[in-house]
C-alpha positions as CSV (number, residue, x, y, z in Angstrom):
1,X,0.0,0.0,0.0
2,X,1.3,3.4,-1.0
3,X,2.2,5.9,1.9
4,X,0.6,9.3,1.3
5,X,2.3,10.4,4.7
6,X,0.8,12.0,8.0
7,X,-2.9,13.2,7.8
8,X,-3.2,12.2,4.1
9,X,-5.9,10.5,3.2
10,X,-5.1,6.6,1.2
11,X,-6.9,5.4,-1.7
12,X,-6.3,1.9,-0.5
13,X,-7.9,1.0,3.0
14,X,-7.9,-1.9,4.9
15,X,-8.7,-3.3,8.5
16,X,-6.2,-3.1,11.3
17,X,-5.8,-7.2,11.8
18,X,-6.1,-6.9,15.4
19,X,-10.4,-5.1,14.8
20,X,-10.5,-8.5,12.2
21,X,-9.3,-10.7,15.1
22,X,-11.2,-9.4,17.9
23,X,-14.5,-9.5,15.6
24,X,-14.3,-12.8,15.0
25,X,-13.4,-14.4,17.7
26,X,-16.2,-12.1,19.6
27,X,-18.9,-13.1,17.0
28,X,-18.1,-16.4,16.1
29,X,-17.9,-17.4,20.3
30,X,-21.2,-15.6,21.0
31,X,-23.7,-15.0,18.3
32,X,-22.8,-17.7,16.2
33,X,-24.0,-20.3,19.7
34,X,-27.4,-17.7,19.3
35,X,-28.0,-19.0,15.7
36,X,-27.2,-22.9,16.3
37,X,-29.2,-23.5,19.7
38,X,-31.6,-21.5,17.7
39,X,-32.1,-24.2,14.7
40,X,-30.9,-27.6,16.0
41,X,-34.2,-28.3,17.3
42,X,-36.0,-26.1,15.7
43,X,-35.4,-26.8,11.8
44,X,-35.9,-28.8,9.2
45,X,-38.3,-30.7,11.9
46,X,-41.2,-28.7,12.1
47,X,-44.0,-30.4,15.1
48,X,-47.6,-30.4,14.5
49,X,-50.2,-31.6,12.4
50,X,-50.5,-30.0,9.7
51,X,-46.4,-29.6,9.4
52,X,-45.6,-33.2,10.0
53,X,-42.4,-34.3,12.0
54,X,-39.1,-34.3,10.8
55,X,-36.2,-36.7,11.0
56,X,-34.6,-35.7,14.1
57,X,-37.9,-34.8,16.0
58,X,-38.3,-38.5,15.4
59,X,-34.7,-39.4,16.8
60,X,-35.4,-37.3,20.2
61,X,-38.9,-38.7,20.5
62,X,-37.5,-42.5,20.3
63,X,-34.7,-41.4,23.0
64,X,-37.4,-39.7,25.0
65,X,-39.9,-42.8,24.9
66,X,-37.5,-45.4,25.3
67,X,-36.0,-43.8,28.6
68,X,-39.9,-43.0,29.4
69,X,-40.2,-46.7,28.8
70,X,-37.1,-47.9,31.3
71,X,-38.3,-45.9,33.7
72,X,-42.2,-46.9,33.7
73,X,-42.4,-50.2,31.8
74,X,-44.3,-48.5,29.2
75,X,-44.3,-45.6,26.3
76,X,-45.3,-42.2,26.4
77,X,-48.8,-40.7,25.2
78,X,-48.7,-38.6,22.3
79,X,-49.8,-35.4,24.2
80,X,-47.0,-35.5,26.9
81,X,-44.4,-36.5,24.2
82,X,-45.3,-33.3,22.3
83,X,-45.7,-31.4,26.1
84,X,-42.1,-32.4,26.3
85,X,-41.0,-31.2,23.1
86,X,-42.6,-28.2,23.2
87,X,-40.6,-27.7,26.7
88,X,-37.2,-28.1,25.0
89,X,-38.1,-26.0,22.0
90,X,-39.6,-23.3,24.4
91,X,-36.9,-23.4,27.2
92,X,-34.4,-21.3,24.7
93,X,-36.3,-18.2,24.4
94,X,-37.0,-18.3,28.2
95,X,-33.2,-18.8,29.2
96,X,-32.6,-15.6,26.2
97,X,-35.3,-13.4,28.6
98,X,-33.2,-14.5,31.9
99,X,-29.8,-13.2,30.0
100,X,-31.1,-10.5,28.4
101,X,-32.2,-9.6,32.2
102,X,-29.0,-9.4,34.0
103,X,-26.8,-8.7,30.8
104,X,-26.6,-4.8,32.5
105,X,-25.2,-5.8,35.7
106,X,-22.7,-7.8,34.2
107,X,-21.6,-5.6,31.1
108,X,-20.9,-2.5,33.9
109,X,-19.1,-4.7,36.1
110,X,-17.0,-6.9,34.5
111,X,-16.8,-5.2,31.4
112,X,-18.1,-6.1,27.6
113,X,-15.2,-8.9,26.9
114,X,-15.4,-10.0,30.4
115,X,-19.4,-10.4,30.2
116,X,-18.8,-12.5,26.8
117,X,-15.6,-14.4,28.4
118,X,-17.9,-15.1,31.8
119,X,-20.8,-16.1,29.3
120,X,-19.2,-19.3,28.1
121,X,-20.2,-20.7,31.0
122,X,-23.7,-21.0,29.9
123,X,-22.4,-22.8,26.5
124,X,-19.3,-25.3,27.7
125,X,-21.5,-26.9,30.5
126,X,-25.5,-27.5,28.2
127,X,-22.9,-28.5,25.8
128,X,-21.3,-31.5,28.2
129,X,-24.8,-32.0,29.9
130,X,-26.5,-32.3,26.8
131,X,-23.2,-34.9,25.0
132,X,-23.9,-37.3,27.6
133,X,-27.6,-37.2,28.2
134,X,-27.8,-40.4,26.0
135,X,-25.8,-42.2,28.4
136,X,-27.3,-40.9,31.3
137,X,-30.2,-42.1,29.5
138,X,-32.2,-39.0,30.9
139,X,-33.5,-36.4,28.3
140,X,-34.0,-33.9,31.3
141,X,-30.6,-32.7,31.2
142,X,-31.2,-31.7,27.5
143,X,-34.6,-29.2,28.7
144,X,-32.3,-28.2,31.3
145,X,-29.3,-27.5,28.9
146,X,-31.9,-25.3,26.8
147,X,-32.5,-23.1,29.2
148,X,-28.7,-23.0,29.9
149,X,-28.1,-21.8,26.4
150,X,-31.0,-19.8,25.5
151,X,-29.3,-17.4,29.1
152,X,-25.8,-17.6,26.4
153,X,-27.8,-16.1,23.9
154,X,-29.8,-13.8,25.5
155,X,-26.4,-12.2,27.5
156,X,-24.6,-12.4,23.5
157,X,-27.6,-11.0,22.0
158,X,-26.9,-7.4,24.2
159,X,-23.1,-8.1,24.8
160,X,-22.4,-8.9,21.6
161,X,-23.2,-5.8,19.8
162,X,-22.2,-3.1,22.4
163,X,-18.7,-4.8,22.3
164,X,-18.1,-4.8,19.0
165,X,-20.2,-1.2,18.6
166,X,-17.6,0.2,20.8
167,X,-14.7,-1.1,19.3
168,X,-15.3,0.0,15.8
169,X,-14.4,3.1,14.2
170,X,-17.6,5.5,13.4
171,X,-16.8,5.0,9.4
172,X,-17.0,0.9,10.3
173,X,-19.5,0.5,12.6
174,X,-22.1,-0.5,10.5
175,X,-20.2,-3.2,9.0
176,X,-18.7,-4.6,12.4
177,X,-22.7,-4.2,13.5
178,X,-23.8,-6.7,10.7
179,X,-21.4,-9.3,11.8
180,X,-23.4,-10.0,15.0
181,X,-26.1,-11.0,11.9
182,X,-23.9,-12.8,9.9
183,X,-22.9,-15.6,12.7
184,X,-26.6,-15.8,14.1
185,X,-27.3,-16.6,10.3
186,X,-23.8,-18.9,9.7
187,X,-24.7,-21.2,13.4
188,X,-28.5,-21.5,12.0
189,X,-27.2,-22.9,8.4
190,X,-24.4,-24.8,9.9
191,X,-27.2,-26.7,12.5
192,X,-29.3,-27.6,9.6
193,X,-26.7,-28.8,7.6
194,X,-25.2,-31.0,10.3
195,X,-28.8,-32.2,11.5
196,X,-29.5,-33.5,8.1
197,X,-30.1,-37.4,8.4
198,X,-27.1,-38.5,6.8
199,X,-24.7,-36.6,8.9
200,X,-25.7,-36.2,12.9
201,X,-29.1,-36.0,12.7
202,X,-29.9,-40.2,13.5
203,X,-29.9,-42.3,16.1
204,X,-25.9,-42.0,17.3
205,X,-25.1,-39.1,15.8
206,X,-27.5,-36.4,17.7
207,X,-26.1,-36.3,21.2
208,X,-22.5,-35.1,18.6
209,X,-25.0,-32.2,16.8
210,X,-26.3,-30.7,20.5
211,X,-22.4,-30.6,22.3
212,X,-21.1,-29.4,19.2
213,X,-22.6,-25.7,20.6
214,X,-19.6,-26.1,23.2
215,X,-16.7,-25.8,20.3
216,X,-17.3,-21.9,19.4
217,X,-17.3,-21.1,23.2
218,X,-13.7,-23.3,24.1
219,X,-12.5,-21.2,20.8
220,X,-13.8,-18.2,22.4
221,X,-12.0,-18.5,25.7
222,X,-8.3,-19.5,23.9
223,X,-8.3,-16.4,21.6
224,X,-10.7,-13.3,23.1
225,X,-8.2,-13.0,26.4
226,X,-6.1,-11.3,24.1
227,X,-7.6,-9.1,22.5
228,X,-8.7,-5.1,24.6
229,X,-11.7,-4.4,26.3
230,X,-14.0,-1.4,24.9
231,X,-11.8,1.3,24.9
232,X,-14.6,3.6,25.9
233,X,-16.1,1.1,29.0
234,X,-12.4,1.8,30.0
235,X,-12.3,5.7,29.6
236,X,-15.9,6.7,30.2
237,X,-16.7,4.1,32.8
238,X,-13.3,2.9,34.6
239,X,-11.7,6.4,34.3
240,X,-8.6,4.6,32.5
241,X,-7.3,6.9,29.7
242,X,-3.8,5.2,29.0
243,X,-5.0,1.8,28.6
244,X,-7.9,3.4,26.8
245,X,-5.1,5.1,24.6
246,X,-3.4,1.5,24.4
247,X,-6.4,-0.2,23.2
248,X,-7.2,1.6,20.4
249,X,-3.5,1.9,18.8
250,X,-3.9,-1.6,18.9
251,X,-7.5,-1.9,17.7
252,X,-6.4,1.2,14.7
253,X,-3.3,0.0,13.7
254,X,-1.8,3.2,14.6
255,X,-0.9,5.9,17.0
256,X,-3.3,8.5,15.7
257,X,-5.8,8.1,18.2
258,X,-6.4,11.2,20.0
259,X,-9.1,12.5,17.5
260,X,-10.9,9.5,19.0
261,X,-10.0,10.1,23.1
262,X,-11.5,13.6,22.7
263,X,-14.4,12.1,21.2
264,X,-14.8,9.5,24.5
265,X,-14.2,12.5,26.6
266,X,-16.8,14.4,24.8
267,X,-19.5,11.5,25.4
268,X,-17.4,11.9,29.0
269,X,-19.1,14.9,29.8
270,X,-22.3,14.5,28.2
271,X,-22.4,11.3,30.6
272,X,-21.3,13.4,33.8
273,X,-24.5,15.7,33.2
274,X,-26.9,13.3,32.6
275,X,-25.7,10.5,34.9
276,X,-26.0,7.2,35.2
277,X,-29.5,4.8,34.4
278,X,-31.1,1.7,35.5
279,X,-33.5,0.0,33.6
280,X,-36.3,1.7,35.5
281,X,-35.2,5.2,35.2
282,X,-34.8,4.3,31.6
283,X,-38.4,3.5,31.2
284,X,-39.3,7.0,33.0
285,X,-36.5,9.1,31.2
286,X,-37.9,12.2,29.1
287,X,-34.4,12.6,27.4
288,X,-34.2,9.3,25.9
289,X,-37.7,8.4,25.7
290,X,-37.9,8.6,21.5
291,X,-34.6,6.5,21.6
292,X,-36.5,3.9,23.9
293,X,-39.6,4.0,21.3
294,X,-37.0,3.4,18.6
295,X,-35.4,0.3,20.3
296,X,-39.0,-1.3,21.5
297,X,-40.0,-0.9,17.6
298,X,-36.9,-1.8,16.0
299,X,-36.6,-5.5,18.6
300,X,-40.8,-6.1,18.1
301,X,-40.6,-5.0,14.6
302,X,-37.9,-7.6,14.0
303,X,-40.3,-10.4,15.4
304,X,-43.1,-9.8,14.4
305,X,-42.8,-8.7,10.8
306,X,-43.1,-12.4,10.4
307,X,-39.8,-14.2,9.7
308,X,-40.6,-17.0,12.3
309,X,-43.6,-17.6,10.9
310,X,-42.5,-17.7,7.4
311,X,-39.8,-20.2,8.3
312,X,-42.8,-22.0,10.6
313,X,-44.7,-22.5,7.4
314,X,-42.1,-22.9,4.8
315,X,-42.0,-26.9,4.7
316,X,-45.7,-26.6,4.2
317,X,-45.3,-24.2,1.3
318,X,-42.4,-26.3,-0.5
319,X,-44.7,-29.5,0.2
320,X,-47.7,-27.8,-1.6
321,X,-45.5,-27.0,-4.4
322,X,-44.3,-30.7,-5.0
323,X,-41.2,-30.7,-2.6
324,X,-41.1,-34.2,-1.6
325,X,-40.9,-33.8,2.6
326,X,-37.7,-35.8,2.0
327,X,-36.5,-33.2,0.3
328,X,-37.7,-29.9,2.0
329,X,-34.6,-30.1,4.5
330,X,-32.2,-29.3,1.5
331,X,-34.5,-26.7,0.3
332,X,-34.3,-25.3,4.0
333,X,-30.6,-24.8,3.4
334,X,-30.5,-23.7,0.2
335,X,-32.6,-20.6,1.8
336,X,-30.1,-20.5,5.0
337,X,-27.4,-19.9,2.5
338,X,-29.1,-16.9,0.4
339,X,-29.7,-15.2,4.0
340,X,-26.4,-15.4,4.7
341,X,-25.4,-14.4,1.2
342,X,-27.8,-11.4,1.7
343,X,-26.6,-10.5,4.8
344,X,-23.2,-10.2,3.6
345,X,-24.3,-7.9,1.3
346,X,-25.8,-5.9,3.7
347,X,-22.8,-6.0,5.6
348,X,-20.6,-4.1,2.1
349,X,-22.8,-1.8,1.7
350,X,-24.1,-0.3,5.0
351,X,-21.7,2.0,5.1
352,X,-22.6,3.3,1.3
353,X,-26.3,2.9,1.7
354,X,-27.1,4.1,5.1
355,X,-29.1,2.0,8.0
356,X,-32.5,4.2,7.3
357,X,-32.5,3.1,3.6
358,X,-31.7,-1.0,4.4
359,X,-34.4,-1.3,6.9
360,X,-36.8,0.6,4.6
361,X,-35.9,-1.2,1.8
362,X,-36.0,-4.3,3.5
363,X,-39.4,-3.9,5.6
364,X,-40.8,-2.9,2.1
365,X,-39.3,-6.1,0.7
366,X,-40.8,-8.2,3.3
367,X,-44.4,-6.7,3.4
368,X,-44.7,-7.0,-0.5
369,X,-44.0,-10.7,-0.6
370,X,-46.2,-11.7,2.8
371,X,-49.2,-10.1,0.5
372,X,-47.8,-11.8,-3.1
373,X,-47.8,-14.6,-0.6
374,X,-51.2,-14.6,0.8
375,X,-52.8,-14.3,-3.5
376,X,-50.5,-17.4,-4.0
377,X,-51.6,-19.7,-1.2
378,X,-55.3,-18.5,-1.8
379,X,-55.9,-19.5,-5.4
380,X,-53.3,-22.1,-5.5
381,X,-55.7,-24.9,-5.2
382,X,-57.1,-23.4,-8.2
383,X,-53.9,-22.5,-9.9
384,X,-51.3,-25.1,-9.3
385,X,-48.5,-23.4,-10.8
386,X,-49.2,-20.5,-8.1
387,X,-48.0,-22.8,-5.7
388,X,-43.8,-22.4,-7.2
389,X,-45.3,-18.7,-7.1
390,X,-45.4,-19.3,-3.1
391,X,-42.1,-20.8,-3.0
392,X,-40.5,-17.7,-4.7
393,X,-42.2,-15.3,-2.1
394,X,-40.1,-17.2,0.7
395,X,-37.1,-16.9,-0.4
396,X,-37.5,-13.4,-1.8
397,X,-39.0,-12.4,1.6
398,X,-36.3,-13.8,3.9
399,X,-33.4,-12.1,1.2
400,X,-35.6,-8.9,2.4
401,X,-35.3,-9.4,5.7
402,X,-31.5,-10.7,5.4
403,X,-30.6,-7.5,4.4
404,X,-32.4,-5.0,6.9
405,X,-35.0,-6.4,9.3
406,X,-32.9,-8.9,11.0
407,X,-28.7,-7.6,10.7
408,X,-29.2,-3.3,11.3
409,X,-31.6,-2.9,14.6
410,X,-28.3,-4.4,16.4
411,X,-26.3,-1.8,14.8
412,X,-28.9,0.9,15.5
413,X,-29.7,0.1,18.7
414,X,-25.9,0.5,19.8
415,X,-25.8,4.1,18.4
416,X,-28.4,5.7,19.5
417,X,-27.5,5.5,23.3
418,X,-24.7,6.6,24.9
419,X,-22.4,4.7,27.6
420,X,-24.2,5.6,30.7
421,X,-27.9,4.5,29.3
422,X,-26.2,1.5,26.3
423,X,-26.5,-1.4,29.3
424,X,-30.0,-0.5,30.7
425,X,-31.2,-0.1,27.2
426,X,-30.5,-3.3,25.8
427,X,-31.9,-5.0,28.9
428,X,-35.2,-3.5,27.7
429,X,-35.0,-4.0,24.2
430,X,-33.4,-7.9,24.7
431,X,-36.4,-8.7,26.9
432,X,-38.7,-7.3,23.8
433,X,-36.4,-9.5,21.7
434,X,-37.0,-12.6,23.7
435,X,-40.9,-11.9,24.2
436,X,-41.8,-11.2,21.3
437,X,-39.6,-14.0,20.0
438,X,-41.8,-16.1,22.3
439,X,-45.2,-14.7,21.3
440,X,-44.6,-15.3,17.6
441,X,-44.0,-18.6,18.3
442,X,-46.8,-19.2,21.0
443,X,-49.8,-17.5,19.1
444,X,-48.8,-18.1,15.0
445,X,-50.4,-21.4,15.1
446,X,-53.5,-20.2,16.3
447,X,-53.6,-17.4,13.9
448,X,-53.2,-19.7,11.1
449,X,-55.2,-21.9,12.2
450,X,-57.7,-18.8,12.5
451,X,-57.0,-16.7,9.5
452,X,-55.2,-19.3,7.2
453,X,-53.5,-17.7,4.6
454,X,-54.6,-14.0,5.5
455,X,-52.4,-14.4,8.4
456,X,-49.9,-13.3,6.7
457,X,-51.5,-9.5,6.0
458,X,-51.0,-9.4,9.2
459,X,-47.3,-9.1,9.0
460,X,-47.6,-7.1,6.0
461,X,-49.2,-4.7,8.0
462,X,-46.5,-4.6,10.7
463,X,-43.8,-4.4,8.3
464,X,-45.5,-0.9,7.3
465,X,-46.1,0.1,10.6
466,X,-42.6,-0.6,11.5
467,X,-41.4,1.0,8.0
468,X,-43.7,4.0,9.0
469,X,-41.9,4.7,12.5
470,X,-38.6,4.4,10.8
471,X,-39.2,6.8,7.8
472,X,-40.7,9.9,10.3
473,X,-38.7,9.2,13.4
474,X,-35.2,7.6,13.1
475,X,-32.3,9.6,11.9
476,X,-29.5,8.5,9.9
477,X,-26.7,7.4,11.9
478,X,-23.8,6.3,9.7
479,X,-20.8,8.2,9.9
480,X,-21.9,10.1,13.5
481,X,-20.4,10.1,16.7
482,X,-22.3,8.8,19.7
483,X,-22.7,12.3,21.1
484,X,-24.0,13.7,17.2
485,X,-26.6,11.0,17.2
486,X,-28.1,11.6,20.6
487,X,-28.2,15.3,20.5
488,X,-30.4,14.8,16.7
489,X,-32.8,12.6,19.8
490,X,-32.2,15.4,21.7
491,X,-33.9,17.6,19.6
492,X,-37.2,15.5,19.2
493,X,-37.1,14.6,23.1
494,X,-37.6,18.3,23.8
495,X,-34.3,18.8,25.7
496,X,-30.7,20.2,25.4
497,X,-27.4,18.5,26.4
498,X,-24.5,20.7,27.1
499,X,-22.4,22.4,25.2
500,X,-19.8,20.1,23.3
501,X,-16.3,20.9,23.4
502,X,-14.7,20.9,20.1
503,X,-13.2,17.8,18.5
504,X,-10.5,17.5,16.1
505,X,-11.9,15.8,12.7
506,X,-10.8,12.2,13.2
507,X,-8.3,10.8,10.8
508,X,-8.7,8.1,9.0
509,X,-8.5,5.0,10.5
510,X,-6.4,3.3,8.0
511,X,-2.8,3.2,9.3
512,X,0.0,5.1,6.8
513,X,2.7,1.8,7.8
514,X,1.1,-1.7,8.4
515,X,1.4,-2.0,12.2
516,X,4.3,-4.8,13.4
517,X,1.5,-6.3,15.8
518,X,-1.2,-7.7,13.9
519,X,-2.8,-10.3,16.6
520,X,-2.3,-11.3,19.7
């Protein structure tokens, strides 16, 4: 790469090796675990009866009966074998509420790489528990081991971001957001490729697919020790400007870091003013109640603009088009790979195209193909060739929601807070994650069972609601500092922050020598 010297800016840029590093071994550790405890069980074996039951919700059931049967001397009832099931499908999203509760306490005490180093904890031991449930012979362990991991996920799902919000520079933040995204999708796509049949998902193969959650987390705890905390958690919180200093020259590649320490001390002295929040001040708090609105819509919107549901009813949808069920798990992959191919894209071009104009675009994506959808599954039985029609609409509406429903709320809702409020806000908007997550699953087959096909107006409607809020109310944020975004909240909140001292323009992050330390 061609030195320009000091100050100059480089027609060439690339990541310091040490942001690449840290990224991925943050993301692939912690959201990556979110994604696969997410689809082991949950995909391609859809339960009920007008999905039918897939090959490894067959393999479970057989381990669950045949240990029912040891114990009793004779076989479970239907009802309490689906009881059961439902209890180790439901136990994740009630461990992610438990995380996403006491996530706060633990990313102001022990830090943000601490919180995700302490949270392997919740991955290593399910994963051990639920390896050698088979030969305990006692499919307890694995409910137990769900709620063990959904806690992982729901601490990741707040951790996660905020870690890696904070450690990227404003011009990358977007991108380093999406990656949070990108290894939900990757462990969801990875699960259903190793729970196919002729891999793990059979008879001695499946207590191999559940430990194999404890792999990213070992990974994890080898690598992430070296690698800094937040450098602002240790200015703005712990009062440690050197090692704040140290951490980014590492994290930038270079020693031109003081545009970003006045920024920090900027957001410093914004924080001193307002002070510090709990979750329940939060909730009462005039100047960040529009930011608190945006974070409750942004988390529901995610949920329930549909994409469980769609992925609930997709096997029925391929079946009606003349997937053979045998089949519809490899059709299930194919569309795990275009949403991570999607979300990649996302990832490229956040940064060009802004976060307001991805989730627009994507929302309106979505909401078109939920109401193409509904026409297709209506007058398929009278046009059969509508049914491919249907199949289409699935995949176009999950590359919609690949690109801005699902990766950008985590990079929106680290941006719009500042440190003082960032933990107590994503305890609220995790716990409108996790509930929602739960409703959607609780109440969908009702509603379709209800509305049929027009359920899915429904989440067309929400995804113009949601599309609504965003166009009138959420600012653009790429490019901003922390303290620029909240003072354009300010504004609409009705209140003024102080005065901000005046920063240097940051230069670029792009070192003008490759720096001799590139990992560890």
């Amino acid at each position: 790469m061609e030195n320009k010297g000091p100050g100059t800016p480089h027609k060439e840029r690339w990541l310091p090796p040490t942001l690449v590093l840290a990224t991925l071994s943050a993301a692939f550790g912690s959201a990556f675990q979110y994604g696969y405890n997410i689809a082991v069980v949950n995909t391609p074996h859809k339960v009920g009866p007008s999905c039918g039951q897939g090959h490894f919700f067959q393999v479970l059931k057989s381990f669950y009966n045949e240990t029912y049967f040891e114990r009793h001397g004779t076989f479970m009832d239907e009802k309490v074998m689906l009881l059961l099931w439902s209890c180790t499908v439901s136990m994740f999203p009630l461990g992610g509420l438990l995380g996403s509760l006491i996530v706060g306490l633990l990313v102001d005490k022990y830090g943000r790489k601490g919180t995700l180093l302490i949270n392997n904890v919740f991955s290593i031991v399910p994963a051990i528990l639920m390896g050698v449930s088979k030969v305990a012979r006692t499919f307890e362990l694995i409910i137990f081991s769900r709620v063990l991991v959904g806690i992982c996920a729901g601490i990741a799902f707040s951790a996660l971001p905020m870690y890696l919000g904070e450690l990227a520079p404003k011009d990358l933040r977007g991108m380093l957001g999406t990656m949070t995204e990108i290894f939900v999708i990757t462990g969801i796509s990875l699960a259903q490729i190793f729970s196919l049949q002729a891999i793990l998902g059979n008879s001695t193969g499946w207590p191999v697919l559940l430990a194999l959650t404890g792999i990213p987390a070992v990974l994890q705890l080898l690598s992430l020790p070296f690698f800094p905390e937040s450098p602002r958690y240790t200015l703005i919180q712990k009062g440690d400007e050197e090692t704040a200093r140290r951490a980014l020259r590492r994290l930038r590649g270079h020693e031109r870091v003081e545009a970003e320490i006045e920024d920090m001390r900027a957001e410093e002295s914004v924080e001193r003013a307002a002070g510090r929040l709990s979750g329940l001040k939060l909730l009462t708090s005039r100047p960040l109640r529009w930011q608190l609105l945006t974070v409750v819509v942004l988390m529901a919107g995610q949920q329930l603009s549909g994409i469980s549901a769609v992925n609930y009813y997709a096997d029925t949808i391929y079946t009606s088009a003349g997937v053979e069920p045998a089949h519809s798990q490899y059709v299930t992959v194919g569309a795990g790979v275009l949403n991570i191919a999607m979300t990649i894209i996302s990832a490229v071009t956040i940064e060009r195209l802004g976060r307001r104009f991805l989730l627009l675009a994507g929302y309106g994506i979505c909401g078109s193909a939920c109401l193409v959808l509904t026409v297709a599954l209506l007058l398929q039985n009278k046009v059969p060739e509508l049914s491919y029609l249907a199949v289409i609409c699935v995949f176009v509406y999950i590359a919609g929601h690949s690109i801005g429903p699902s990766p950008v709320p985590s990079i929106v809702r680290t941006e719009i807070f500042l440190q003082s409020s960032r933990p107590a806000a994503f305890m609220v908007d995790g716990a409108v994650h996790w509930l929602t997550n739960f409703i959607v699953g609780l109440v969908f087959p009702s509603i379709q069972a209800a509305a049929g096909a027009y359920s899915f107006v429904i989440f067309a409607a929400l995804c113009a609601l949601t599309a609504i809020y965003i166009y009138l109310v959420i600012p653009e944020t790429k490019g901003k500092t922390f303290v620029e975004i909240n003072r354009a909240f300010a504004k609409r909140n009705g209140v003024e922050l102080p005065e901000e001292r005046e920063v240097p323009e940051a230069e670029p992050h792009v070192p003008s020598v490759p720096a001799k330390e590139t990992s560890f």
